[in-house]
C-alpha positions in Angstrom: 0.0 0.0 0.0 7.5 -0.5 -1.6 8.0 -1.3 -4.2 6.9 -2.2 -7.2 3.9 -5.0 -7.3 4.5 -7.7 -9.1 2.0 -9.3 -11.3 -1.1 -11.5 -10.2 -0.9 -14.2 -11.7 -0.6 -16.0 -9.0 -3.4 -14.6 -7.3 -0.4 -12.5 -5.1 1.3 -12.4 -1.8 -0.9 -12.0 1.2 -4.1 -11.6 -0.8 -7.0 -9.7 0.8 -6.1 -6.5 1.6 -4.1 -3.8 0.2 -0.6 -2.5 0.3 1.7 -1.2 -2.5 1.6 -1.8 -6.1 1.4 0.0 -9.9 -1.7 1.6 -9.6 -4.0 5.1 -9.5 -2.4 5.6 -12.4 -1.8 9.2 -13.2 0.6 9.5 -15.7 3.1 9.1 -18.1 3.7 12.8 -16.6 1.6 12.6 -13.7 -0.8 15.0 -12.3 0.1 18.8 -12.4 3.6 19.7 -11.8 4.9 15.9 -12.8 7.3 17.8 -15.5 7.1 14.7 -17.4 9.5 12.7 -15.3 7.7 10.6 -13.4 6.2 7.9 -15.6 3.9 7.0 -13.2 3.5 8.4 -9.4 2.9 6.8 -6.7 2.2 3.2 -5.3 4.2 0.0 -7.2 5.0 0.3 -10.9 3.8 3.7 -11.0 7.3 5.5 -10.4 9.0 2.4 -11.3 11.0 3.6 -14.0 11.4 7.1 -12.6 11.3 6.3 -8.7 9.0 8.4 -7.7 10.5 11.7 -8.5 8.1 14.4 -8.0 6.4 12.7 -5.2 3.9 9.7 -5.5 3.3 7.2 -2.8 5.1 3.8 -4.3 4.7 2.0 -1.3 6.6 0.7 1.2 9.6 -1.5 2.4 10.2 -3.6 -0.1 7.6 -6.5 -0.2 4.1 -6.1 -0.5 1.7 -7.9 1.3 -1.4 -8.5 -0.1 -3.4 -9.3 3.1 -3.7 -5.8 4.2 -1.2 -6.3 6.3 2.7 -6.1 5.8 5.4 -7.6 8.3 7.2 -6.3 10.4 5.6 -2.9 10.4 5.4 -0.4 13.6 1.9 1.4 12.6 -1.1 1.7 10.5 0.1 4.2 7.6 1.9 1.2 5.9 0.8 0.9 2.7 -1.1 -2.9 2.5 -1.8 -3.6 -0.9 1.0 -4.8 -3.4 3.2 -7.1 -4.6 2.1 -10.8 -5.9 5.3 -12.9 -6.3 4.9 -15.3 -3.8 1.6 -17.2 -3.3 -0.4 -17.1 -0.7 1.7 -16.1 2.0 1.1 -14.7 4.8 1.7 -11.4 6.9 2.0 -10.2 10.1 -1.2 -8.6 12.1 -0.3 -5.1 12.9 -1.3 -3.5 16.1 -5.0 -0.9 15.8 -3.7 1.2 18.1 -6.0 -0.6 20.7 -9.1 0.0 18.7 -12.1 -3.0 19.3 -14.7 -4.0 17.1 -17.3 -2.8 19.1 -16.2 0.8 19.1 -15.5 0.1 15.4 -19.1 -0.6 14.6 -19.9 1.8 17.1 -18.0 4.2 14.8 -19.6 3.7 11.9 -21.5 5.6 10.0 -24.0 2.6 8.4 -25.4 2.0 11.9 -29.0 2.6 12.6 -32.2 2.9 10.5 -32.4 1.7 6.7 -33.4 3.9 4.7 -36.3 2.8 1.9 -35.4 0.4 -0.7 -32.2 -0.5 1.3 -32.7 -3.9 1.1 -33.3 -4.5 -2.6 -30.4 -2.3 -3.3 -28.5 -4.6 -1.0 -29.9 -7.7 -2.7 -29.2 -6.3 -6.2 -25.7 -4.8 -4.9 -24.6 -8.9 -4.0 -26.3 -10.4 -7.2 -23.8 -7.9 -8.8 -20.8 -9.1 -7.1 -18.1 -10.6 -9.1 -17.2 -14.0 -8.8 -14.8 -15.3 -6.2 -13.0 -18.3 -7.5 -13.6 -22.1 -5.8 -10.3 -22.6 -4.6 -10.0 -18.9 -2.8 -9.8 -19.8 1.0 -10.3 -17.5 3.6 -6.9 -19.0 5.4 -5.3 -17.4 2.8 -5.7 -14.0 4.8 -3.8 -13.2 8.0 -4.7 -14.7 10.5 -5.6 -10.8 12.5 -8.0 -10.3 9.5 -9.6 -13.3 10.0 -10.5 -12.6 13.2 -10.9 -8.9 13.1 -14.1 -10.4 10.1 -15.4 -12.6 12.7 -17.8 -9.7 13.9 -20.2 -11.0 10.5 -21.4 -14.5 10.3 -19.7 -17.1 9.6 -21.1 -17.8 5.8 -20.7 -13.8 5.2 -17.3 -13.4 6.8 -16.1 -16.4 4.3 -17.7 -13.6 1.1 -16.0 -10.9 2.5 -12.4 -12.5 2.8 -12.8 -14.1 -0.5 -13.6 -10.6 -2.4 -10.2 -9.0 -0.1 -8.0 -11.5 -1.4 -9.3 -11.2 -4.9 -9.0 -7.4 -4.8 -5.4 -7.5 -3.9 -4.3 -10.0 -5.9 -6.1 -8.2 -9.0 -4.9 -5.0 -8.0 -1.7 -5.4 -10.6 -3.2 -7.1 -13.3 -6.8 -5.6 -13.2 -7.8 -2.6 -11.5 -11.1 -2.3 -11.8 -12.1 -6.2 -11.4 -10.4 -5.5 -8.0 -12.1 -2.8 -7.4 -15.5 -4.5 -7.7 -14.3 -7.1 -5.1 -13.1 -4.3 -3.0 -16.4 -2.3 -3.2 -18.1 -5.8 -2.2 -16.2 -6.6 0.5 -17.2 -3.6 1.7 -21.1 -3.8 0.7 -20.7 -6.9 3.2 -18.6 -6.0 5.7 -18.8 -2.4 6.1 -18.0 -2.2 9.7 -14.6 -4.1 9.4 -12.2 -1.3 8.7 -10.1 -3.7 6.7 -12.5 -3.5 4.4 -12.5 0.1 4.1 -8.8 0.6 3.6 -9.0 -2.2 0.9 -11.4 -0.5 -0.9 -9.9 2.6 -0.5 -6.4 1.2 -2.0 -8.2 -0.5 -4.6 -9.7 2.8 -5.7 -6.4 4.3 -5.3 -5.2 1.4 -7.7 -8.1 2.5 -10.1 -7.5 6.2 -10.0 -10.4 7.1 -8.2 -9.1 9.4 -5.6 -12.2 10.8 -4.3 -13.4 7.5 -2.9 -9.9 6.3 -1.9 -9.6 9.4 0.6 -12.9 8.8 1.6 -12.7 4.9 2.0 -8.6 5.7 4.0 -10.3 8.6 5.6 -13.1 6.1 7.6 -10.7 3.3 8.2 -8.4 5.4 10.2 -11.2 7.1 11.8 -12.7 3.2 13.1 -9.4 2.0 13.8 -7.2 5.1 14.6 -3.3 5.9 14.5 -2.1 7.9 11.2 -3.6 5.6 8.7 -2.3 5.8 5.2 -0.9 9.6 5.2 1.5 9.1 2.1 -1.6 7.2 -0.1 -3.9 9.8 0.9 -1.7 13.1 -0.1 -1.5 11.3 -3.2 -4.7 11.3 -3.9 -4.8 15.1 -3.3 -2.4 15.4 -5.6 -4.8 13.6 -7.9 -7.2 15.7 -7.2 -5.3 18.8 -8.3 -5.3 19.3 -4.6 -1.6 19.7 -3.8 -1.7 22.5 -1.3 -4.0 19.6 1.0 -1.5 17.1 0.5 1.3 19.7 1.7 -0.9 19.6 4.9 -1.0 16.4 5.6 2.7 16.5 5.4 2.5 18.8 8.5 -0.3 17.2 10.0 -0.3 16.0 13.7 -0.5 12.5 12.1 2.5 12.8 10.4 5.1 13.1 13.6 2.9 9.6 14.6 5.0 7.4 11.6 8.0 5.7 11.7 11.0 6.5 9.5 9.9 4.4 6.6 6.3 6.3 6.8 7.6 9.8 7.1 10.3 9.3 4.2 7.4 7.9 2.0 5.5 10.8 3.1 8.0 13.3 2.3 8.5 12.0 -1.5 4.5 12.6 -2.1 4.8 16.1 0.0 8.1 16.8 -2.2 6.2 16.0 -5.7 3.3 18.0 -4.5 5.7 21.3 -3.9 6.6 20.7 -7.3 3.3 20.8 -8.5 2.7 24.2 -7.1 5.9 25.3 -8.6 8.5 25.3 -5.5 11.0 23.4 -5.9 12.9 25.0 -3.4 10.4 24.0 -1.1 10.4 20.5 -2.2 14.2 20.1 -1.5 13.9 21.0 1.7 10.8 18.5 2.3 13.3 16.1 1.4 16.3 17.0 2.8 15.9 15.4 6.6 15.1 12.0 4.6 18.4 12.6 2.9 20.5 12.5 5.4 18.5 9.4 7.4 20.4 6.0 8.1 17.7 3.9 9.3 15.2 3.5 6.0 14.3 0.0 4.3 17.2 0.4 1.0 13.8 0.4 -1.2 12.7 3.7 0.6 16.4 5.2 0.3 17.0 4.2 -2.8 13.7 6.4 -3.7 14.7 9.1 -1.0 17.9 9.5 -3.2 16.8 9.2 -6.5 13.5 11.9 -5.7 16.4 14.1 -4.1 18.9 13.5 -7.3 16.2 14.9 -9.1 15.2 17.5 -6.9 18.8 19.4 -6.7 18.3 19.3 -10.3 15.1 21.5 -10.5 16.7 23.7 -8.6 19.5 23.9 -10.9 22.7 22.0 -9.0 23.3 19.7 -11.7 27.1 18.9 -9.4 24.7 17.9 -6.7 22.2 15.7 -8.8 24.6 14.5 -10.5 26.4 12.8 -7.5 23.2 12.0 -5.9 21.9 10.0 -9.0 25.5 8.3 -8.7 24.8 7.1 -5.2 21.2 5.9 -6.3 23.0 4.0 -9.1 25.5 2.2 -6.2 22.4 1.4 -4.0 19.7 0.2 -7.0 21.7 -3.3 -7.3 18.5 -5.1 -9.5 18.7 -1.7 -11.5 14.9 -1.1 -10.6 15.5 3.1 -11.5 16.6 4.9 -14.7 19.4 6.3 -12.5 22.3 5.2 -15.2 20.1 7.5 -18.0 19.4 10.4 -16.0 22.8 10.7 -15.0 24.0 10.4 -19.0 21.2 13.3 -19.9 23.1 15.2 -17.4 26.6 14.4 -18.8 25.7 14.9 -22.4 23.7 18.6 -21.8 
């Protein structure tokens, strides 16, 4: 919700829930300011061949799990949708930040009095739903998820894990089909803010950043901490929004992430100040990630890359040009087009 997704062909590592991968996909060029560099920002493939630079959420540290949850992680902004190499594995449960399901359906919003027609729109809504495959199994998820879902019955919990691990693992290969799993996941299990943050990557995935900030905004409201600050600035951004996703870089959440979080943060607040034209500004968002010694080598590789490129736009070609020679010493499966930014620079 990394590193670049692979493909699903396998269905994906740690389906069901959402972390990194190639999606929202908003360029060649990006959204406003892009300056034509980025191929693609943000999660997976998106910035593969450019790393990010401008900003973009691409995800985070490395692998990503496809059960909405990724290992070894400290809090909830890590990105959960990504990367589908190896099959059905599984990830760690993070912690909610002590949040229960009872104050999670508390919480939400769907509580209460049906309005007219509800339940033929429901009925209609699941004879809509896409197909889960026979051999999905809900084991497949982590086992946290599994019981975090067993708030709904038993046969409707079993839906609701199927459609999250065919979202994820679709999330590469076929946006929108994962969207529709993601969107009924949630028609079914609404309350479960795994389901929310799902769909909300998934829409992310799909470029649709108006419900991917709303789906991120309620599953960190039901099950608190930062949730996922870098995704959601980069739906801003999507949004032609990048003065809101400068905010969130200064946001109260943001001191709450880790390292990995803040430095994923900083490349999305960093493409944004370009967007609005200050690049100045945009070196300095990234400056304190420069100089960091305790980031995943995914997320430094991308720190130093985004900051290669941003002491170009401000006209140090020395300095991007020995920053784009460090990215080329760290990027050992050559994931970055390090080697021919750093010959454009040579040759002008």
């Amino acid at each position: 919700m990394s590193e670049s997704s692979g493909g699903s062909g396998s269905r994906g590592h740690h389906r069901g829930g959402s972390q990194s991968s190639n999606a929202g996909r908003r360029g060649p060029g990006g959204h406003g300011g892009q300056g034509g560099r980025g191929g693609q920002r943000s999660y997976g493939n998106r910035d593969s061949s450019r790393g990010g630079e401008r900003g973009g959420y691409r995800g985070r540290g490395g692998d990503d799990n496809r059960d909405g949850r990724r290992n070894n992680r400290d809090d909830r902004r890590d990105n959960r949708a990504g990367q589908g190499n190896r099959d059905r594995d599984r990830g760690a449960r993070p912690n909610r930040g002590g949040q229960g399901q009872g104050d999670d359906r508390r919480r939400d919003r769907h509580n209460g009095p049906h309005r007219s027609g509800y339940r033929e729109e429901r009925i209609s809504q699941r004879l809509q739903e896409p197909e889960i495959p026979s051999d999905v199994s809900p084991k497949e998820l982590d086992p946290g998820i599994r019981q975090e879902l067993r708030s709904l019955s038993k046969d409707n919990a079993d839906k609701v894990a199927g459609h999250l691990v065919m979202a994820a693992a679709l999330m590469d290969k076929d946006p929108e089909k994962a969207l529709a799993h993601a969107r009924a996941a949630k028609d079914r299990g609404g309350r479960v803010p795994i389901t929310r943050e799902t769909l909300g990557i998934a829409a992310y995935h799909a470029g649709q950043w108006k419900e991917a900030l709303t789906e991120l905004r309620a599953a960190r409201r039901m099950a608190g901490g930062p949730g996922l600050l870098a995704v959601m600035a980069d739906c801003e951004r999507g949004l032609g929004h990048p003065g809101k996703a400068v905010e969130l870089g200064r946001s109260p959440e943001a001191e709450e992430l880790d390292p990995e979080g803040r430095a994923e943060l900083a490349i999305v607040v960093a493409g944004a100040q370009h967007d609005l034209g200050d690049n100045e500004a945009a070196l300095t968002a990234l400056q304190p990630e420069s100089e960091s010694t305790d980031l995943p080598a995914v997320t430094a590789l991308r720190v130093t890359y985004a900051y290669a490129d941003a002491l170009l736009a401000v006209g140090d070609v020395p300095g991007a040009r020995q920053w784009f020679e460090r990215a080329i010493e760290m990027d050992t499966e050559n994931v970055l087009d390090s080697e021919a930014r750093l010959r454009e620079l040579k040759d002008a």
